[in-house]
C-alpha positions, 0 to 999 in steps of 0.5 A: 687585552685580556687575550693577550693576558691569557697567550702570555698566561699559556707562554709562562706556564713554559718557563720555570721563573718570570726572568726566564720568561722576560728573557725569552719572551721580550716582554719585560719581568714588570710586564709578566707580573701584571699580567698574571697580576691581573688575571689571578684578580680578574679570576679572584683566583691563585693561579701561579704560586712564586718562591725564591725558586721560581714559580710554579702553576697552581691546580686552578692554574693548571686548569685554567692552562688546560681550558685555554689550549682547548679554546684555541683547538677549538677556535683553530678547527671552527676558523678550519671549517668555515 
């Protein structure tokens, strides 16, 4: 579950709004939004800052991006060498 919290985590952080996202992802806007939800409490963390404008990653957001797209190289070449 949380996997899948995490990809949706990786896949907002391309759009500029959870309308957007909900539009492009078939996921609905309620779905993102407990997502991140959860994930900002799980990691007792802001990860993503919400205006009228749309939302934007925070630092730690960005971090947690950054940290995500390194598990997955690394899972990527650990399932290329075995």
């Amino acid at each position: 579950m949380i996997w899948d919290r995490l990809d949706r985590f990786t896949e907002l952080s391309k759009f500029k709004s959870l309308s957007e996202a909900a539009r492009n992802g078939n996921i609905s806007q309620s779905t993102w939004t407990r997502d991140i939800n959860d994930l900002e409490q799980a990691f007792k963390l802001r990860l993503v800052q919400r205006n009228y404008n749309g939302i934007k990653l925070t630092e730690k957001g960005h971090k947690l991006l950054k940290l995500i797209t390194m598990f997955k190289t690394n899972l990527k070449n650990f399932k290329s060498s075995i």
